[in-house]
N, C-alpha and C positions, 0 to 999 in steps of 0.2 A: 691541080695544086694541092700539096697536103695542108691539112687545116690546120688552124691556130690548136695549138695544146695536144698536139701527137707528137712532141719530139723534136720542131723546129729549132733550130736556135736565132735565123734571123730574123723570126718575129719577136716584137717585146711587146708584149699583154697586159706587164705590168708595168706603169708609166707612174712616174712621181709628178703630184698634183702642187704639191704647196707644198711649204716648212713651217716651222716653229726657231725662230732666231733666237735667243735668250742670252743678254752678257749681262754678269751681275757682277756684286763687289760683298765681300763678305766682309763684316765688321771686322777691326784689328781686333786680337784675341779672342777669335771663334772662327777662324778657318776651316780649323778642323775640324768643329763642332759640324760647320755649314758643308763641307765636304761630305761627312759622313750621311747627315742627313738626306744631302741631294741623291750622292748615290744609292744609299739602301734602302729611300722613300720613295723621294719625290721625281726621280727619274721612271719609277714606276709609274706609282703610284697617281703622278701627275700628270704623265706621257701615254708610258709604253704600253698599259694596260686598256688602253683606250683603242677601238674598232680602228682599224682603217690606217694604224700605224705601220710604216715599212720597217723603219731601224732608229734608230739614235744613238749617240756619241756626245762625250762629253773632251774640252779641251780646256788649256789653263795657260796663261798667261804669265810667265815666269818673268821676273825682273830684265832679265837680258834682252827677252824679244819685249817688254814693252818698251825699252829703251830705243827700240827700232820703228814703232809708232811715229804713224805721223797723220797729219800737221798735228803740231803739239797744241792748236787753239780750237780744235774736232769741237762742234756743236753734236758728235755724237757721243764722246767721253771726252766731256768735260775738263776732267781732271784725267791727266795723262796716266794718271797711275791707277787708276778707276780700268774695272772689268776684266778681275784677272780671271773670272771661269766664264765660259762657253759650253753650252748647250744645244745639241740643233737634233732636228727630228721632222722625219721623210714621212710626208702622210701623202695615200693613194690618190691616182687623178679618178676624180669625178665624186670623191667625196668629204674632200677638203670646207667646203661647209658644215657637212655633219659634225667632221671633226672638231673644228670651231664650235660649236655647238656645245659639244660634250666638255670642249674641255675647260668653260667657261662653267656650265652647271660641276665640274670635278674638283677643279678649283673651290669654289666656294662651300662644298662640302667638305672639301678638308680642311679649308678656315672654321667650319662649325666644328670639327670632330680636335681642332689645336691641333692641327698637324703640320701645322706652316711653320718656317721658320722665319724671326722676327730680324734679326741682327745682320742682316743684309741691305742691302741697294742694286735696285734693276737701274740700267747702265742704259742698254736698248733691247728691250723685249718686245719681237714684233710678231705678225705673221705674217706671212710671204706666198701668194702665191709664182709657182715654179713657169719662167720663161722661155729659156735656152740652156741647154747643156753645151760647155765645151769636151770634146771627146777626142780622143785618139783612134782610128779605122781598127771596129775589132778589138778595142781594148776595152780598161775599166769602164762599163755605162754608168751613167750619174746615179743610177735609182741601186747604186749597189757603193755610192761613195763611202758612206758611214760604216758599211759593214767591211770595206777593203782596209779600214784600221791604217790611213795615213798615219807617220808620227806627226805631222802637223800641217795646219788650215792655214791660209791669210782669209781673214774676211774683209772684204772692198765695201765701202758704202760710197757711192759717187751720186754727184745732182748734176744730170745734164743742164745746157744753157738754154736757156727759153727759146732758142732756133735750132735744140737740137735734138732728134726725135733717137729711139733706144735703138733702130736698127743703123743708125751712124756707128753708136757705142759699139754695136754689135761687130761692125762692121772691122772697126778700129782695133778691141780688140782679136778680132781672128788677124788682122796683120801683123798679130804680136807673135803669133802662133801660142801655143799651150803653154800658161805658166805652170802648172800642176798635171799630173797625172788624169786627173779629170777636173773642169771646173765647172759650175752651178753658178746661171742668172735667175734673180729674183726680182718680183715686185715687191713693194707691200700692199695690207692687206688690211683700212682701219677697224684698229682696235673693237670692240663689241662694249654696246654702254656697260656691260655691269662685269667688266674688266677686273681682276683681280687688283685690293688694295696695294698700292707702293710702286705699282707697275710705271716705268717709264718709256714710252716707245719713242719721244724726239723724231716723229718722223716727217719731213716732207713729202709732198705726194708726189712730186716725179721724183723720187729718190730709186736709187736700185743698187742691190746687194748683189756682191759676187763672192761666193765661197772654192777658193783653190785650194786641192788636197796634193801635199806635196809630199812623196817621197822619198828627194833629195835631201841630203843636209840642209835644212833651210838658212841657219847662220854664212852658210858655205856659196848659196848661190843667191843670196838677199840684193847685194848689189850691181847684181847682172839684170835681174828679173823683176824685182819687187821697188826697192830703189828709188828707181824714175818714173815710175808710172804719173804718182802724181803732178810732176812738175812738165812732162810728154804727154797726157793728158788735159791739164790746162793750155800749155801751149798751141794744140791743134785748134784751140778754138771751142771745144765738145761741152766745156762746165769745170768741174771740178771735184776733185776725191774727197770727200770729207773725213775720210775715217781708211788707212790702212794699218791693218793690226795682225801681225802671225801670232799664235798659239800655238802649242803641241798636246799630245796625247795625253790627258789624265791613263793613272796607269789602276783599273779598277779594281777595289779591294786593299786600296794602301792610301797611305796619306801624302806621297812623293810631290815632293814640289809645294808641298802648303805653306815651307818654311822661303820657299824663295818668291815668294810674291811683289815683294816690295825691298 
């Protein structure tokens, strides 16, 4: 058998361990301020520069698709109009505590050095570790979702029912077959006591995140796909979707879409 790392392609060596979920809300009149910031900082600075990162990707929540949020009383945003940027970032398996680690100490040195930005609100900033990929035979693998540059994400936050264990979820949705080109299950992961100030993570502990990267027109196929889940999910009995939310692609190095937030 040829080894791992001469050339194989259907070995994957490199496996995604966990995420970094992040939806925040930029104060009215400083969108752009908070935009700039994230991406020519703190997307770094706060992230990518850190050991053991695969990719990240930033998305944005433009007035139309949060008009397609649902349920409109989400104990994960609050306020339906709440969380128009999205943040997410792939760190390797087997070192996803490190990560954690570092980026708890990274943080807080860039609150010493005022490099944070104040005029914001974290929405659900969590971290996750990585479950289940759903995938296509042969197609995009999860640990290359952020870098395939979807135009846009749904991220699922659901709370199974106290009789109902994640491989039903699991199960339930592979009956669905593929909403997205590729999609990502997550756990969370609680927070670290000395968590960065302002930070909200709203998380219950049998909660679980699902991120679908969709290449479809998502407006175009929302009511086919996206839609009914929650109301076909509580139905079966399984619990319930707390939070369905699409997003598209921040376009990096411009300010696109800051003026349609709201």
């Amino acid at each position: 058998m040829q080894e791992v790392g001469s050339g194989r392609t259907d070995e994957r060596p490199i496996r995604l361990g966990g995420a970094l979920v992040t939806l925040v809300e930029p104060h009215r009149g400083h969108e752009v301020a908070y935009n700039r910031w994230y991406e020519r900082d703190h997307f770094y600075a706060g992230c990518m520069i850190g050991g053991w990162t695969l990719s990240g990707a930033r998305y944005v929540a433009t007035r139309d698709l949060k008009a397609l949020r649902y349920p409109a009383d989400s104990p994960v945003a609050l306020d339906p109009q709440a969380g128009s940027f999205l943040a997410l970032y792939w760190v390797l398996a087997g070192k996803f505590g490190d990560w954690i680690r570092w980026g708890s100490e990274q943080v807080r040195w860039l609150h010493e050095q005022d490099r944070m930005f104040p005029h914001r609100d974290h929405v659900h900033t969590l971290m996750y570790k990585f479950r289940r990929a759903y995938e296509q035979p042969d197609g995009v693998p999860v640990e290359l979702a952020l870098d395939h540059r979807s135009p846009y994400v749904v991220l699922v936050i659901g709370e199974p029912g106290p009789d109902t264990s994640l491989d039903e979820v699991d199960a339930w949705f592979d009956q669905r077959g593929l909403l997205g080109v590729v999609g990502a299950e997550l756990t969370a992961v609680p927070l670290p006591g000395d968590v960065a100030p302002g930070v909200r993570a709203d998380s219950a502990e049998n909660r679980f995140c699902q991120l679908w990267f969709v290449d479809d027109d998502l407006p175009a196929v929302w009511a086919e796909r996206f839609a009914p889940l929650g109301r076909e999910f509580s139905a079966a009995g399984l619990g319930e979707l707390v939070l369905v939310a699409p997003l598209r692609a921040t376009v990096p190095g411009t300010d696109t879409y800051t003026d349609q937030l709201w």
